[in-house]
C-alpha positions in Angstrom: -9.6 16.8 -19.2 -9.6 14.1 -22.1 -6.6 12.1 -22.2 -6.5 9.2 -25.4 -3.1 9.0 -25.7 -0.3 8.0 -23.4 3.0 6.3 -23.0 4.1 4.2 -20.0 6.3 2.0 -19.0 6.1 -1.0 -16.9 8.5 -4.0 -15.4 7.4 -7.0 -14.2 8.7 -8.4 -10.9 11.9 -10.4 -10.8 12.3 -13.7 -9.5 14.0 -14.2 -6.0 17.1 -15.7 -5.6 17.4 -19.0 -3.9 19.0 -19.9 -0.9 22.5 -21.4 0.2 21.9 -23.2 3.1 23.0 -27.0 4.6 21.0 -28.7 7.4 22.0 -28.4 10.7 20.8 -30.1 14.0 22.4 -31.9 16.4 21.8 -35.2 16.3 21.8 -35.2 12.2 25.5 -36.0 10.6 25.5 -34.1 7.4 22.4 -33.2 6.4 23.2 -32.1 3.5 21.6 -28.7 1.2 18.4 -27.5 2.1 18.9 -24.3 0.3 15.0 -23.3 -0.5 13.9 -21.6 -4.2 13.0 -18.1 -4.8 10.0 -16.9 -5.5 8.4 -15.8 -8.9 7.9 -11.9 -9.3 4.7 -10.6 -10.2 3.5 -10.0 -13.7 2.1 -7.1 -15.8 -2.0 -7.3 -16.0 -4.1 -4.9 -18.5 -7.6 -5.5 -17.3 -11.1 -3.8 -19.3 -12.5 -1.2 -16.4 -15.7 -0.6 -18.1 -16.5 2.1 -16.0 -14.3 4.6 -17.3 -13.5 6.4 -21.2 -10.5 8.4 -20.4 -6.7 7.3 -19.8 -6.7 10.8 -17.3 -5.5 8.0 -14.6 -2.1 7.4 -16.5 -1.2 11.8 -16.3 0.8 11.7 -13.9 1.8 8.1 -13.1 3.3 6.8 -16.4 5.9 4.1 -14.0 4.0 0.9 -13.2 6.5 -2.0 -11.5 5.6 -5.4 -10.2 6.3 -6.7 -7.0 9.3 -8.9 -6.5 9.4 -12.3 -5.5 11.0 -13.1 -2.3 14.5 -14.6 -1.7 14.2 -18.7 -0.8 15.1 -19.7 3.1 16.7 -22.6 4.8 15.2 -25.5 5.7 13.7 -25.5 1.9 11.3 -22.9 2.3 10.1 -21.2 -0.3 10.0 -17.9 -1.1 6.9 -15.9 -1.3 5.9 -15.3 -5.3 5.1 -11.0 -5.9 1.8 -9.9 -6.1 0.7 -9.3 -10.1 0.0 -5.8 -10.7 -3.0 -5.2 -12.6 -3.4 -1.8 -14.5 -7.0 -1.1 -15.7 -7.4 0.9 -18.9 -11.4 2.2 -20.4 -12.4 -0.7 -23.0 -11.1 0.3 -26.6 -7.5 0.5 -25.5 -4.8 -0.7 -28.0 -1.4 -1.3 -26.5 1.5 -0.5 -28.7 5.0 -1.1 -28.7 6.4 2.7 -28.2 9.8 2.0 -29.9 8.0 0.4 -33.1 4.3 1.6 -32.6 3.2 -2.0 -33.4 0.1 -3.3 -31.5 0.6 -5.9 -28.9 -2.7 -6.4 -28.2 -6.7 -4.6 -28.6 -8.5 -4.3 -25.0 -11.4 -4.5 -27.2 -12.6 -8.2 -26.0 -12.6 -7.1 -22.6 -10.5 -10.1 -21.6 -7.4 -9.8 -18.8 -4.1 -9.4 -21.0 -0.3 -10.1 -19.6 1.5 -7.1 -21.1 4.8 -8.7 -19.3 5.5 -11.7 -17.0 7.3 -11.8 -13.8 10.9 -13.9 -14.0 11.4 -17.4 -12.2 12.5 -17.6 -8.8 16.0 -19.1 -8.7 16.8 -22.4 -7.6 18.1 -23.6 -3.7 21.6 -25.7 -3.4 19.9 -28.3 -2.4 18.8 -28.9 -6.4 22.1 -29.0 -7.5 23.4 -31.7 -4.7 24.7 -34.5 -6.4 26.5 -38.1 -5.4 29.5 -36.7 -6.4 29.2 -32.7 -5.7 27.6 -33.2 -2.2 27.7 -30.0 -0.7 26.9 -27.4 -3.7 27.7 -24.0 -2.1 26.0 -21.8 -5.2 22.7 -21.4 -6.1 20.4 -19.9 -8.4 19.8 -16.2 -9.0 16.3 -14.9 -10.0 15.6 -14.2 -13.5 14.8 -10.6 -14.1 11.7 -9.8 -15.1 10.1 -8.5 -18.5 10.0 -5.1 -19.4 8.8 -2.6 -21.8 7.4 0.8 -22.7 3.9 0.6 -24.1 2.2 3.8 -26.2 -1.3 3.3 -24.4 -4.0 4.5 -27.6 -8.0 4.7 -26.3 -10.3 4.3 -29.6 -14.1 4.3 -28.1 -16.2 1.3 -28.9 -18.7 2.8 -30.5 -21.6 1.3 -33.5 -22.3 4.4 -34.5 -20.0 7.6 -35.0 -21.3 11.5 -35.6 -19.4 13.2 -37.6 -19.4 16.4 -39.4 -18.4 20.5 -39.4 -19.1 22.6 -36.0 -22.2 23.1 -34.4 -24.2 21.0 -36.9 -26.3 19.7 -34.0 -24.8 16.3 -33.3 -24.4 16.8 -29.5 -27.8 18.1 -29.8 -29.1 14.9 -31.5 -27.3 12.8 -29.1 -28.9 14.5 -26.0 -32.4 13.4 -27.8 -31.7 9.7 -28.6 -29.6 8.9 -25.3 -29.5 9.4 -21.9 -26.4 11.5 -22.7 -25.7 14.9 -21.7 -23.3 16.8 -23.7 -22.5 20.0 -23.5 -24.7 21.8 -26.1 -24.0 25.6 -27.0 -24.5 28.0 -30.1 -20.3 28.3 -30.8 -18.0 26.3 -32.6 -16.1 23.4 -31.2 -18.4 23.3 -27.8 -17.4 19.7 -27.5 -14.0 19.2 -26.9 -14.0 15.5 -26.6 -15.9 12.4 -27.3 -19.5 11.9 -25.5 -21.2 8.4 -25.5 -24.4 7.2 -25.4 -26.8 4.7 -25.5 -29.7 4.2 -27.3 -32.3 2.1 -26.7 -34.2 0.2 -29.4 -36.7 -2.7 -28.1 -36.4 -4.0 -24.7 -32.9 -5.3 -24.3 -31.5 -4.0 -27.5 -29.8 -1.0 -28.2 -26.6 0.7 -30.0 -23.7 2.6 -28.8 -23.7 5.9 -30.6 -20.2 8.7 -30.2 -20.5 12.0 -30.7 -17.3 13.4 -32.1 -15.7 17.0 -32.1 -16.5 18.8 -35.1 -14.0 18.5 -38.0 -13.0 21.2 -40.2 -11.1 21.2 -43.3 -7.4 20.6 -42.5 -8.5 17.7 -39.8 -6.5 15.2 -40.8 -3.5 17.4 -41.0 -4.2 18.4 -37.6 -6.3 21.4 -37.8 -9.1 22.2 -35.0 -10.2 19.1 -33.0 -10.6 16.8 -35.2 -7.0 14.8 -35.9 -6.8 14.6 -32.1 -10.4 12.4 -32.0 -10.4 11.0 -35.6 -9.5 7.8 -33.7 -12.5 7.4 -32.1 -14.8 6.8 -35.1 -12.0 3.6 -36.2 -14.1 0.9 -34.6 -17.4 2.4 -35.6 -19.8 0.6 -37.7 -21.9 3.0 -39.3 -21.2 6.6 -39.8 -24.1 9.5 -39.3 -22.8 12.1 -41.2 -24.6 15.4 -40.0 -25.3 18.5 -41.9 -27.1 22.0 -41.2 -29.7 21.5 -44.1 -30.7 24.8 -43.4 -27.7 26.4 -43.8 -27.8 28.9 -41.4 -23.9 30.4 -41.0 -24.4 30.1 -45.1 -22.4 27.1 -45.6 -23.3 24.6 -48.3 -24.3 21.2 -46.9 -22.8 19.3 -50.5 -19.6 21.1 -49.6 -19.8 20.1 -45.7 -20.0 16.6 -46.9 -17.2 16.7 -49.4 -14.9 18.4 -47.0 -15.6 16.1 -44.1 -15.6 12.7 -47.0 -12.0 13.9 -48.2 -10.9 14.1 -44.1 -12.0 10.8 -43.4 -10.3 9.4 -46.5 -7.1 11.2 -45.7 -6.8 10.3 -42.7 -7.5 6.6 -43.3 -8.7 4.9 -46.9 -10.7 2.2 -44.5 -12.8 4.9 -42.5 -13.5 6.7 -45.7 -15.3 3.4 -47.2 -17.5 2.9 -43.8 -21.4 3.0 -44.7 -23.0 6.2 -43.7 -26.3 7.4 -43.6 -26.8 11.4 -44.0 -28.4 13.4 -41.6 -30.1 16.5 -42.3 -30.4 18.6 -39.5 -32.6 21.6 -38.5 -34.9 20.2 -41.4 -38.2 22.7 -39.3 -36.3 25.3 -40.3 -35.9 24.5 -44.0 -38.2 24.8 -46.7 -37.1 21.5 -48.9 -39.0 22.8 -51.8 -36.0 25.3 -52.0 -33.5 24.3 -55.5 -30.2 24.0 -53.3 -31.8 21.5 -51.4 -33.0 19.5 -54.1 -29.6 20.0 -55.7 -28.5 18.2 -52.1 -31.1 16.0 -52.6 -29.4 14.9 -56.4 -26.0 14.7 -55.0 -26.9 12.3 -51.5 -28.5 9.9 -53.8 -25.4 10.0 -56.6 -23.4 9.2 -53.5 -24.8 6.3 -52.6 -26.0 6.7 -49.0 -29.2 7.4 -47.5 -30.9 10.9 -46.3 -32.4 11.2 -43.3 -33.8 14.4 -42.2 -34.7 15.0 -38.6 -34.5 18.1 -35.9 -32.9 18.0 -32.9 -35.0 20.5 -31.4 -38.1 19.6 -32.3 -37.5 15.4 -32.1 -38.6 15.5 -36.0 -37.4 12.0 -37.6 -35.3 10.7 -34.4 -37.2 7.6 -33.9 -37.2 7.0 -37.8 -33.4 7.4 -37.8 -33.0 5.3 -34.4 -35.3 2.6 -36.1 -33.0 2.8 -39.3 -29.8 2.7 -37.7 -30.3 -0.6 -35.6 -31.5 -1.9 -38.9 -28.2 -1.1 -40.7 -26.5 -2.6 -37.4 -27.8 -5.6 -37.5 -26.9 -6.2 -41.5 -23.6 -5.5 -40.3 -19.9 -7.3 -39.3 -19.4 -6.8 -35.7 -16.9 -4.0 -34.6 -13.3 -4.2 -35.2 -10.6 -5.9 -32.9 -7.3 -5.0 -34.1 -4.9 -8.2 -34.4 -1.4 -7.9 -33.0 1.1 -7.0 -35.3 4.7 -8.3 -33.3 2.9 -12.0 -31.9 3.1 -12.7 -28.6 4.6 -10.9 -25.8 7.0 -14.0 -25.1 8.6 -13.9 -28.4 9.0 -9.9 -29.2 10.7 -8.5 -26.3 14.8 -8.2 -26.4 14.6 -9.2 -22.7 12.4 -12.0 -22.9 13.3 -14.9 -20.1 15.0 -17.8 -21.7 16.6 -16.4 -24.7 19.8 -17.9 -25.9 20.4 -15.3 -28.1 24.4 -15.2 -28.4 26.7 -12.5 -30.0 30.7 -12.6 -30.2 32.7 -9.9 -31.5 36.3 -9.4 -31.7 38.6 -6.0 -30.7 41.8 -5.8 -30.2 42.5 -9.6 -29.9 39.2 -9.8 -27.3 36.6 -12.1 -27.6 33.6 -10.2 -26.7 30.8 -12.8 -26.2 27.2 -10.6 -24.9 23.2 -11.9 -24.7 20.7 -11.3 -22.2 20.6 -14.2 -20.9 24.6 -14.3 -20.0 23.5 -11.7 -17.4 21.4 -14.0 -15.8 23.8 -16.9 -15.6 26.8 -14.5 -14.4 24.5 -13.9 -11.4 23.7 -17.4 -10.6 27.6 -18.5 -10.3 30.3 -18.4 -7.3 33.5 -17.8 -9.2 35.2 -18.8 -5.7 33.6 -22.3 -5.6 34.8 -24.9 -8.3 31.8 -27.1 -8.7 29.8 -23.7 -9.6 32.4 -22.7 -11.9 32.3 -26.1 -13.2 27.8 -25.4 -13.9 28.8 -22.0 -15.8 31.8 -23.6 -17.8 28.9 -26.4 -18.8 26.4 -23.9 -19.2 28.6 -22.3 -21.9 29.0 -25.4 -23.7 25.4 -26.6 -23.4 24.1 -23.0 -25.1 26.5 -22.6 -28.2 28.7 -20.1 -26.6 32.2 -22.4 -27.2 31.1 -23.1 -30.7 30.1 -19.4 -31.8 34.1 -18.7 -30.0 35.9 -21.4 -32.3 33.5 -20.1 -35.3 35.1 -16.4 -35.0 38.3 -18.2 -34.9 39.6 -18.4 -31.2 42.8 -19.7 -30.7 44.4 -21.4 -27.1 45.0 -18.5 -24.7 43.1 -16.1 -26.2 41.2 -13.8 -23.7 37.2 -13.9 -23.6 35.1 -11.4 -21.9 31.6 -11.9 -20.8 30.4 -8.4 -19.4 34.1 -7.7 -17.6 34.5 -11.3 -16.6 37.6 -12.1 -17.9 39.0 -15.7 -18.8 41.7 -17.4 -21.2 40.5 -20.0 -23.7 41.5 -23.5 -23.4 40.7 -25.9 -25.9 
């Protein structure tokens, strides 16, 4: 089972809450808070596991959560920080945003990526002791930590793609120039998902060459295989596109290529433009003398591109074309790494910790006041104890919140509601 595509979703730990506590022995006379802080929870990790090229792991388990970070103690302990949770994914991943299908970030570089951080433990009393609020009986709660569902995409790092109609021989050719071992039967659409392998040049140089499922016409509309694995040949360099010069099921190899060219450039303008070389296959089966395949001939070189021919079975030209290709390569840009397209993770998600982000509206004579961050502050106050009544009533002030109330137009006595806690206005 091949699985490319996938959507999860993931939360990062949330902080612990700190602690309410005042030190107590029995020879010390007020000794004052001693309230301990929470811990942080654990974060969101993406790591590169090189050794796999499937996302079959994320079937089944699509719910990945962080461990959360431990409430803080008396005596000012501490509390312990939640484990990060590290999800690996095969190289070539792109993380998207599944509401807007923007990319957050390309697995590509094979470096750890933090998809969503943990929140902040919350503070002990013992922070908020003062000369003249002494014995603070509130503390802070834990932030909650960030979450989001992610559209998990695989697209195989691969130098070189082969592409073309059924049963043209390209798992056939990869088998010969790798240690690869594809299936390789005489029916259409034998391979039924990508195969890599590598190819040796010189001593320590080589390529990384994909063989992908045959495309037929209708591909990029989502006919056969081919839509489904089209993705896989983004990030390649160089393009072998493979014919049956011999055409033996009495298809014509200039009409092979200009059905697969007109796929590729459907499906993406970019991919179309890619440098190809053309490989004609089965070529000890084919007399080239013959007038259609000079007329091929003609038409390759009109085109642009090179020809090639070589045979699978027979090894004919596969060290030639090897040779050639890691020439081409090393002319070549190095593979694409797709850049994010929403910045960083910090910044684009509607539950980011720290936002200020305020809105007031008005019904029925309400004053409405919401943001994210409100949420967090409602849990950190005792609505019992004055001096932490007196932190959220600052709080409001410090953040906007009074001046967006006057801006709608507010008047003395007017109710406010912050998520069903309910309070008259007083200039």
């Amino acid at each position: 089972m091949f699985v490319d595509n996938v959507k999860i979703y993931v939360k990062a730990g949330d902080g612990g809450d700190g602690a309410v506590s005042f030190r107590r022995e029995k020879y010390v006379a007020a000794g004052g808070p001693d309230g301990g802080d929470g811990g942080n929870g654990g974060s969101i990790i993406f790591r590169v596991d090189t050794g796999t090229n499937t996302l079959l792991a994320f079937r089944y388990k699509r719910k990945f959560i962080a461990e959360r970070g431990e409430n803080g103690k008396a005596c000012k302990m501490w509390g312990k920080g939640g484990e990060d949770l590290v999800i690996l994914v095969p190289p070539g991943t792109l993380l998207r945003d599944a509401d807007s299908g923007k990319i957050i970030h390309d697995m590509a570089n094979g470096e750890d990526f933090v998809a969503c951080k943990g929140g902040r433990g919350g503070w002990g009393n013992r922070h908020f002791a003062t000369p003249t609020r002494q014995i603070p009986r509130f503390a802070k709660k834990g932030t909650a930590g960030e979450e989001r569902n992610i559209q998990l995409e695989l697209k195989m790092i691969a130098d070189v793609g082969l592409v073309g109609f059924p049963n043209v021989g390209k798992s056939s050719i990869l088998s010969r120039v790798s240690a690869a071992k594809p299936k390789i039967a005489d029916y259409h659409f034998t391979t039924l998902s990508p195969n890599l392998g590598v190819v040796s040049v010189s001593e320590g140089k080589g390529f990384v060459m994909a063989d992908i499922p045959g495309l037929i016409e209708g591909a990029a509309d989502g006919l056969g295989l081919g839509h489904e694995f089209l993705r896989h040949v983004d990030r390649c360099r160089l393009l072998l596109h493979v014919v049956d010069i011999s055409a033996s099921e009495g298809r014509s190899p200039i009409e092979d290529i200009e059905k697969i060219d007109f796929e590729l450039e459907k499906y993406s303008k970019s991919l179309s433009s890619r440098p190809q070389i053309v490989v004609a296959n089965k070529a000890d089966i084919t007399d080239r003398d013959d007038d259609y395949v000079k007329e091929f001939e003609a038409f390759v070189r009109e085109s642009g591109r090179e020809l090639m021919y070589v045979s699978a079975a027979t090894g004919e030209g596969l060290r030639e074309l090897v040779n050639k290709v890691s020439e081409r390569l090393a002319e070549m840009p190095d593979t694409t790494v797709y850049e994010p397209e929403i910045g960083e993770v910090d910044n684009m998600l509607a539950k980011s910790v720290g936002t200020t982000d305020t809105t007031v509206r008005v019904e029925d004579g309400v004053y409405y006041v919401e943001g994210e961050w409100l949420l967090n502050l409602l849990g950190q106050v005792n609505f019992d104890d004055y001096e932490s009544l007196d932190f959220f009533q600052r709080a409001l002030i410090k953040n906007g919140v009074i001046d967006k109330l006057r801006e709608s137009g507010i008047s003395d006595g007017d109710t406010v509601n912050i998520y069903d806690f309910e309070f008259d206005f007083v200039f």
